[in-house]
C-alpha positions in Angstrom: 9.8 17.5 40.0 10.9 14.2 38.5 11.8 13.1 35.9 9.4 11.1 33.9 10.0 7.0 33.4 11.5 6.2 29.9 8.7 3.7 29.6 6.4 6.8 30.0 8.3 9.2 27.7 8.2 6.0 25.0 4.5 5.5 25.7 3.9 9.5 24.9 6.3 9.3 22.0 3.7 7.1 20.3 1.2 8.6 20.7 2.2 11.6 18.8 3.2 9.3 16.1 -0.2 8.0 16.2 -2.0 11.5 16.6 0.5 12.6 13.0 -0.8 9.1 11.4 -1.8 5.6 11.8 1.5 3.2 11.7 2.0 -0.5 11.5 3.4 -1.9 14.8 6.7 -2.9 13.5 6.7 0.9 12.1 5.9 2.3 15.7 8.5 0.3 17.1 11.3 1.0 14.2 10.1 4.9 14.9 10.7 4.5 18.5 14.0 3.0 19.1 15.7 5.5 16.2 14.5 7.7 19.0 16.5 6.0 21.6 14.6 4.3 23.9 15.1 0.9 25.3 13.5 -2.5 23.8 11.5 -2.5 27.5 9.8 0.9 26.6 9.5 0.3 23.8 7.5 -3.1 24.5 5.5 -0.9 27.1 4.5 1.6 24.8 3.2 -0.8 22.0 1.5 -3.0 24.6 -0.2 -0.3 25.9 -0.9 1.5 22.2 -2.6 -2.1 21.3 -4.7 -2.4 24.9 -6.4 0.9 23.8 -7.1 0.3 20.9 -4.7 2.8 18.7 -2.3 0.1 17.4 -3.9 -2.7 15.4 -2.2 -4.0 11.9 -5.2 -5.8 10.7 -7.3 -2.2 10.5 -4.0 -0.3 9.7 -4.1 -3.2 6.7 -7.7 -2.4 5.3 -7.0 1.2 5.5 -3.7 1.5 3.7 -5.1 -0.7 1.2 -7.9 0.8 0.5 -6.5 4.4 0.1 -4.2 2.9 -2.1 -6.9 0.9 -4.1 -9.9 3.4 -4.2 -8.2 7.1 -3.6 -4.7 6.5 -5.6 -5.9 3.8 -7.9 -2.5 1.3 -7.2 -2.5 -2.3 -8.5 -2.6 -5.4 -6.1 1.4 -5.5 -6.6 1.7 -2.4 -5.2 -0.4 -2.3 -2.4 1.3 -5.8 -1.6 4.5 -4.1 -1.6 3.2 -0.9 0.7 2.2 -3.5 3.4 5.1 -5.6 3.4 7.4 -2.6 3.9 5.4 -1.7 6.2 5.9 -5.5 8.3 2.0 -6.5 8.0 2.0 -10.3 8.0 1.6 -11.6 4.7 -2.6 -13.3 5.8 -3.3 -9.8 6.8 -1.8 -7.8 3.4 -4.5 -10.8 1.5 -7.0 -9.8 3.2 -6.5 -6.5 2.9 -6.3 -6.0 -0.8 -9.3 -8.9 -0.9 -11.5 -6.4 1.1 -10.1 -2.9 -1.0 -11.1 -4.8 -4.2 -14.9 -5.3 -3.2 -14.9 -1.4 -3.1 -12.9 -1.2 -6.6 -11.7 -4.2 -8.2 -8.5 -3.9 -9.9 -9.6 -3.6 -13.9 -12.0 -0.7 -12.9 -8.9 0.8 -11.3 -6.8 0.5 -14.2 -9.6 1.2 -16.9 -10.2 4.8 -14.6 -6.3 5.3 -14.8 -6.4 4.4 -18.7 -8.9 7.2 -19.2 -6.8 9.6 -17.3 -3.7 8.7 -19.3 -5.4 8.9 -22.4 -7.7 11.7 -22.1 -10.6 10.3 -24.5 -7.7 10.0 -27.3 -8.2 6.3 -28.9 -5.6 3.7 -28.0 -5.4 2.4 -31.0 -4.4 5.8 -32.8 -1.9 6.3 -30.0 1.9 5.3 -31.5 4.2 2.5 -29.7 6.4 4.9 -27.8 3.2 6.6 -26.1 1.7 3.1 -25.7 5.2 1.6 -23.9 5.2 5.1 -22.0 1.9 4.2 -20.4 2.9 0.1 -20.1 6.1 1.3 -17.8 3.6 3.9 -15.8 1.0 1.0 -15.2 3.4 -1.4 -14.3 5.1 0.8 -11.7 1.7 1.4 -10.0 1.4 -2.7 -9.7 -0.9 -3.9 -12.4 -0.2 -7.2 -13.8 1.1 -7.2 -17.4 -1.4 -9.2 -19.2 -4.3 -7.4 -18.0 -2.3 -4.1 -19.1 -2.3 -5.5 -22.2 -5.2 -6.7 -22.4 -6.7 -3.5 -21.8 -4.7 -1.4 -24.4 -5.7 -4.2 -26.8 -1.8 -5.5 -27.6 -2.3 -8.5 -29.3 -0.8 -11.7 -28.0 0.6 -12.1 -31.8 3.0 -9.2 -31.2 5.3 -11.6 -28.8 4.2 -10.4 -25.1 2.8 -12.6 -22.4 1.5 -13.1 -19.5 3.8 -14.8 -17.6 3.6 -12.8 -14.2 1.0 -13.2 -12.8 -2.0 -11.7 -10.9 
Protein backbone atom coordinates (compact mmCIF):
# COMPACT_ATOMS: atom_id res chain seq x y z
CA UNK A 1 0.00 0.00 0.00
CA UNK A 2 1.26 3.54 -0.32
CA UNK A 3 2.15 5.82 1.48
CA UNK A 4 -0.16 8.68 1.95
CA UNK A 5 0.85 12.43 0.40
CA UNK A 6 2.20 14.74 3.12
CA UNK A 7 -0.29 17.23 1.82
CA UNK A 8 -2.86 14.50 2.89
CA UNK A 9 -1.37 13.52 6.25
CA UNK A 10 -1.32 17.62 6.98
CA UNK A 11 -4.91 17.89 5.73
CA UNK A 12 -5.97 14.93 8.39
CA UNK A 13 -3.64 16.43 11.04
CA UNK A 14 -6.17 19.37 11.10
CA UNK A 15 -8.76 17.98 11.32
CA UNK A 16 -8.13 16.34 14.50
CA UNK A 17 -7.04 19.67 15.76
CA UNK A 18 -10.28 20.89 14.65
CA UNK A 19 -12.46 17.82 15.97
CA UNK A 20 -10.27 18.53 19.78
CA UNK A 21 -11.31 22.42 19.33
CA UNK A 22 -11.90 25.27 17.13
CA UNK A 23 -8.35 27.21 16.30
CA UNK A 24 -7.57 30.51 14.67
CA UNK A 25 -5.89 29.88 11.27
CA UNK A 26 -2.55 31.21 12.16
CA UNK A 27 -2.96 28.73 15.32
CA UNK A 28 -3.68 25.72 12.81
CA UNK A 29 -0.84 26.54 10.84
CA UNK A 30 1.72 27.22 13.96
CA UNK A 31 0.12 23.59 15.20
CA UNK A 32 0.98 22.11 11.93
CA UNK A 33 4.39 22.89 11.07
CA UNK A 34 5.73 22.15 14.97
CA UNK A 35 4.47 18.86 13.51
CA UNK A 36 6.73 18.91 10.66
CA UNK A 37 5.13 19.29 7.57
CA UNK A 38 6.08 21.50 4.75
CA UNK A 39 4.67 25.22 4.17
CA UNK A 40 2.95 23.50 0.78
CA UNK A 41 0.84 21.15 3.10
CA UNK A 42 0.45 23.08 5.16
CA UNK A 43 -1.13 25.77 2.71
CA UNK A 44 -3.25 22.64 1.42
CA UNK A 45 -4.56 21.69 4.53
CA UNK A 46 -5.74 25.31 5.54
CA UNK A 47 -7.14 25.92 2.13
CA UNK A 48 -9.03 23.04 2.15
CA UNK A 49 -10.09 23.40 6.18
CA UNK A 50 -11.48 27.14 4.99
CA UNK A 51 -13.31 25.63 1.57
CA UNK A 52 -15.36 23.52 4.02
CA UNK A 53 -16.22 25.48 6.18
CA UNK A 54 -14.10 24.35 9.47
CA UNK A 55 -11.61 27.17 9.50
CA UNK A 56 -13.02 30.71 9.60
CA UNK A 57 -11.33 33.45 12.15
CA UNK A 58 -14.27 35.81 12.05
CA UNK A 59 -16.69 32.92 13.80
CA UNK A 60 -13.62 31.54 15.68
CA UNK A 61 -13.62 35.59 16.82
CA UNK A 62 -17.38 35.80 18.11
CA UNK A 63 -16.94 32.55 19.80
CA UNK A 64 -13.82 33.02 21.79
CA UNK A 65 -15.08 36.26 22.71
CA UNK A 66 -18.10 35.46 23.81
CA UNK A 67 -17.05 32.52 26.08
CA UNK A 68 -14.75 34.87 27.48
CA UNK A 69 -17.32 37.68 27.94
CA UNK A 70 -20.60 35.77 29.00
CA UNK A 71 -19.18 32.18 30.46
CA UNK A 72 -15.82 33.54 32.19
CA UNK A 73 -16.87 37.08 32.79
CA UNK A 74 -13.18 38.64 31.19
CA UNK A 75 -12.88 42.38 30.49
CA UNK A 76 -12.54 43.86 26.85
CA UNK A 77 -8.64 44.01 27.62
CA UNK A 78 -8.50 40.63 28.01
CA UNK A 79 -10.52 39.23 25.40
CA UNK A 80 -8.38 41.71 23.23
CA UNK A 81 -5.45 40.08 24.35
CA UNK A 82 -6.86 36.21 23.86
CA UNK A 83 -7.51 37.19 20.10
CA UNK A 84 -4.44 38.74 19.31
CA UNK A 85 -2.42 35.78 20.64
CA UNK A 86 -4.28 33.99 18.95
CA UNK A 87 -3.37 36.15 15.20
CA UNK A 88 -7.14 37.38 14.60
CA UNK A 89 -6.83 40.61 12.71
CA UNK A 90 -7.25 43.49 14.85
CA UNK A 91 -11.14 44.62 12.72
CA UNK A 92 -12.18 41.10 13.53
CA UNK A 93 -11.00 41.04 17.59
CA UNK A 94 -13.48 44.73 17.42
CA UNK A 95 -16.06 43.17 16.24
CA UNK A 96 -15.85 40.45 18.18
CA UNK A 97 -15.90 41.94 21.64
CA UNK A 98 -18.61 44.63 20.05
CA UNK A 99 -20.96 41.57 19.39
CA UNK A 100 -20.03 39.56 23.06
CA UNK A 101 -20.99 42.87 24.73
CA UNK A 102 -24.64 43.02 23.22
CA UNK A 103 -24.98 39.62 25.12
CA UNK A 104 -23.19 41.09 28.44
CA UNK A 105 -21.82 44.42 28.42
CA UNK A 106 -18.73 44.87 30.35
CA UNK A 107 -20.16 46.76 33.82
CA UNK A 108 -22.70 43.87 34.13
CA UNK A 109 -19.67 41.60 33.84
CA UNK A 110 -17.70 43.18 36.40
CA UNK A 111 -20.71 44.13 38.75
CA UNK A 112 -21.52 39.89 38.54
CA UNK A 113 -17.71 39.31 39.37
CA UNK A 114 -17.93 42.11 42.28
CA UNK A 115 -20.74 40.14 43.90
CA UNK A 116 -18.76 37.01 43.67
CA UNK A 117 -15.71 38.53 45.22
CA UNK A 118 -17.58 40.08 47.81
CA UNK A 119 -20.16 37.65 48.78
CA UNK A 120 -23.05 40.22 49.85
CA UNK A 121 -20.21 41.75 52.32
CA UNK A 122 -20.42 45.76 51.80
CA UNK A 123 -17.54 47.39 49.98
CA UNK A 124 -17.40 50.04 51.97
CA UNK A 125 -16.88 48.01 55.25
CA UNK A 126 -14.28 45.97 53.40
CA UNK A 127 -10.50 47.40 54.48
CA UNK A 128 -7.82 48.76 51.79
CA UNK A 129 -5.77 45.55 51.54
CA UNK A 130 -9.03 43.43 50.67
CA UNK A 131 -10.10 46.37 48.36
CA UNK A 132 -6.44 46.46 46.40
CA UNK A 133 -6.65 42.50 46.57
CA UNK A 134 -9.74 42.62 44.41
CA UNK A 135 -8.32 46.01 42.13
CA UNK A 136 -5.22 43.64 41.13
CA UNK A 137 -7.82 40.51 40.40
CA UNK A 138 -10.10 42.83 38.23
CA UNK A 139 -7.42 44.30 36.50
CA UNK A 140 -5.79 40.93 35.54
CA UNK A 141 -9.19 39.79 34.02
CA UNK A 142 -9.00 43.18 31.67
CA UNK A 143 -11.31 45.73 33.19
CA UNK A 144 -10.44 49.22 32.83
CA UNK A 145 -9.26 51.02 35.99
CA UNK A 146 -11.71 53.77 36.28
CA UNK A 147 -14.68 51.75 35.97
CA UNK A 148 -13.07 49.34 38.72
CA UNK A 149 -13.08 52.15 40.68
CA UNK A 150 -15.92 53.48 39.95
CA UNK A 151 -17.66 50.53 40.94
CA UNK A 152 -16.00 49.91 44.44
CA UNK A 153 -16.83 53.59 44.92
CA UNK A 154 -12.88 54.88 45.39
CA UNK A 155 -13.16 58.33 45.23
CA UNK A 156 -11.27 60.38 42.65
CA UNK A 157 -10.06 62.60 45.84
CA UNK A 158 -7.99 59.67 47.02
CA UNK A 159 -5.28 60.34 43.92
CA UNK A 160 -6.30 57.48 41.35
CA UNK A 161 -7.37 58.11 37.73
CA UNK A 162 -8.46 57.13 34.85
CA UNK A 163 -5.88 57.45 32.61
CA UNK A 164 -6.10 53.99 30.69
CA UNK A 165 -8.54 53.80 29.05
CA UNK A 166 -11.59 51.68 27.89
Amino acid sequence: MPAEPPREKALQKAYRLLAMRAHSEAELAAKLRRGGFAAAAVDFALARCREQGFLDDAKYARQRARELAVNRLAGNRRIAADLREKKIAEPLVDEAIAEARQELGQEEALDRLLARMTRGEEIASVDDSRRAKWVRSLLGRGFPTGLILQRLNVAEEDGLHDNDGP
